[in-house]
C-alpha positions as CSV (number, residue, x, y, z in Angstrom):
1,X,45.2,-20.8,-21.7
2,X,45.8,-21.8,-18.2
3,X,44.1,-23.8,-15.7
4,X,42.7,-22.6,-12.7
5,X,41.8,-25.7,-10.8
6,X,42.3,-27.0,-7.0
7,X,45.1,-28.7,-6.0
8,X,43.1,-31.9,-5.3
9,X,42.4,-32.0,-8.6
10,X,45.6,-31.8,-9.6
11,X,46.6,-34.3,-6.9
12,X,43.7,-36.7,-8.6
13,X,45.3,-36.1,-12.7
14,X,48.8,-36.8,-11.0
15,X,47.6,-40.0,-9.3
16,X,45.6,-40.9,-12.8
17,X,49.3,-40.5,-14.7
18,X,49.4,-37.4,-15.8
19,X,53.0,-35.9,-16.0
20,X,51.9,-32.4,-16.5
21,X,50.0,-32.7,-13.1
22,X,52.9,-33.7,-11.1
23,X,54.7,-31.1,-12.6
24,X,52.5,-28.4,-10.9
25,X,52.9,-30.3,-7.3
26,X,56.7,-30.0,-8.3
27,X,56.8,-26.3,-8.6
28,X,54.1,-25.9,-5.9
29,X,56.3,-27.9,-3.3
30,X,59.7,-27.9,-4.0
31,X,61.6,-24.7,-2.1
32,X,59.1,-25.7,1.0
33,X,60.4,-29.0,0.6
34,X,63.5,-27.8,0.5
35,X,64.0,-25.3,3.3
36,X,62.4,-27.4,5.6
37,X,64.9,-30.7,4.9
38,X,67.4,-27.9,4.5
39,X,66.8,-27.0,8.6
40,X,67.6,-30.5,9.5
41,X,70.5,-31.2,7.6
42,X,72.1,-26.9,7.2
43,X,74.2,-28.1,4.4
44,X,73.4,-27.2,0.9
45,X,74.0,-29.6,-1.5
46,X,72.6,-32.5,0.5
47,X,69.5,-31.0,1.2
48,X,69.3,-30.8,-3.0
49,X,70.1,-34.3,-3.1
50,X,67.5,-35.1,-0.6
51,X,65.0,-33.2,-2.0
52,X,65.1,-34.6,-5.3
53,X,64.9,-37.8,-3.6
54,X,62.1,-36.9,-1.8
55,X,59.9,-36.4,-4.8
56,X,61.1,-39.1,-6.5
57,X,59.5,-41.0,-3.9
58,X,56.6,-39.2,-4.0
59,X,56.0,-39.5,-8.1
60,X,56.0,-43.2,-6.8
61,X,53.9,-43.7,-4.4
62,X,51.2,-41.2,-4.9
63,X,48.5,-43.2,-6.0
64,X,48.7,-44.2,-2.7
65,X,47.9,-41.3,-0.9
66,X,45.0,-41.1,0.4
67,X,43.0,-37.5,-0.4
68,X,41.2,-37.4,2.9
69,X,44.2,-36.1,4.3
70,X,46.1,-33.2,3.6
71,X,49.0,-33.7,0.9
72,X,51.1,-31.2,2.4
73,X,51.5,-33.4,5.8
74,X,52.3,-36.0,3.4
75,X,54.2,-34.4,1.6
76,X,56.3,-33.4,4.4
77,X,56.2,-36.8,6.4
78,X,57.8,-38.0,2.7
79,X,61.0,-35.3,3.1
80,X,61.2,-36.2,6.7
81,X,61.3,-39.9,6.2
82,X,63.6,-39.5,3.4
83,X,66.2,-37.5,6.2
84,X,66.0,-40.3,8.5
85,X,67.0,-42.9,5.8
């Protein structure tokens, strides 16, 4: 049976622990993630690197974000930040 429910509640079950949740951001947000740190750096394999990194970070810190604010911006301020570094 699958789940349709909104992404801030899956945001909220990955930010409560919940694996499976996180999972679903994954696949929601990983070729945007991607392609966009893939148009600063034009070189393959880094931008896989840096992508993985990327959501590493984010499975870290998201109980930190803060739902009043879009997660995509986050998201993407995460990918952008992890570029610069």
């Amino acid at each position: 049976m699958v789940e349709n429910i909104s992404e801030s509640e899956i945001i909220a079950r990955a930010q409560a622990g919940d694996i499976k949740a996180f999972e679903q951001l994954l696949f929601l947000y990983e070729k945007p993630v991607f392609g966009h740190i893939f148009r600063f750096i034009q070189h393959k394999e880094n931008a896989e690197d840096l992508t993985q990194e990327t959501f590493i970070k984010i499975f870290r810190a998201i109980k930190t974000f803060d739902p009043q604010y879009k997660f995509r911006t986050w998201v993407y301020t995460v990918a952008t930040n992890t570029v610069y570094d």
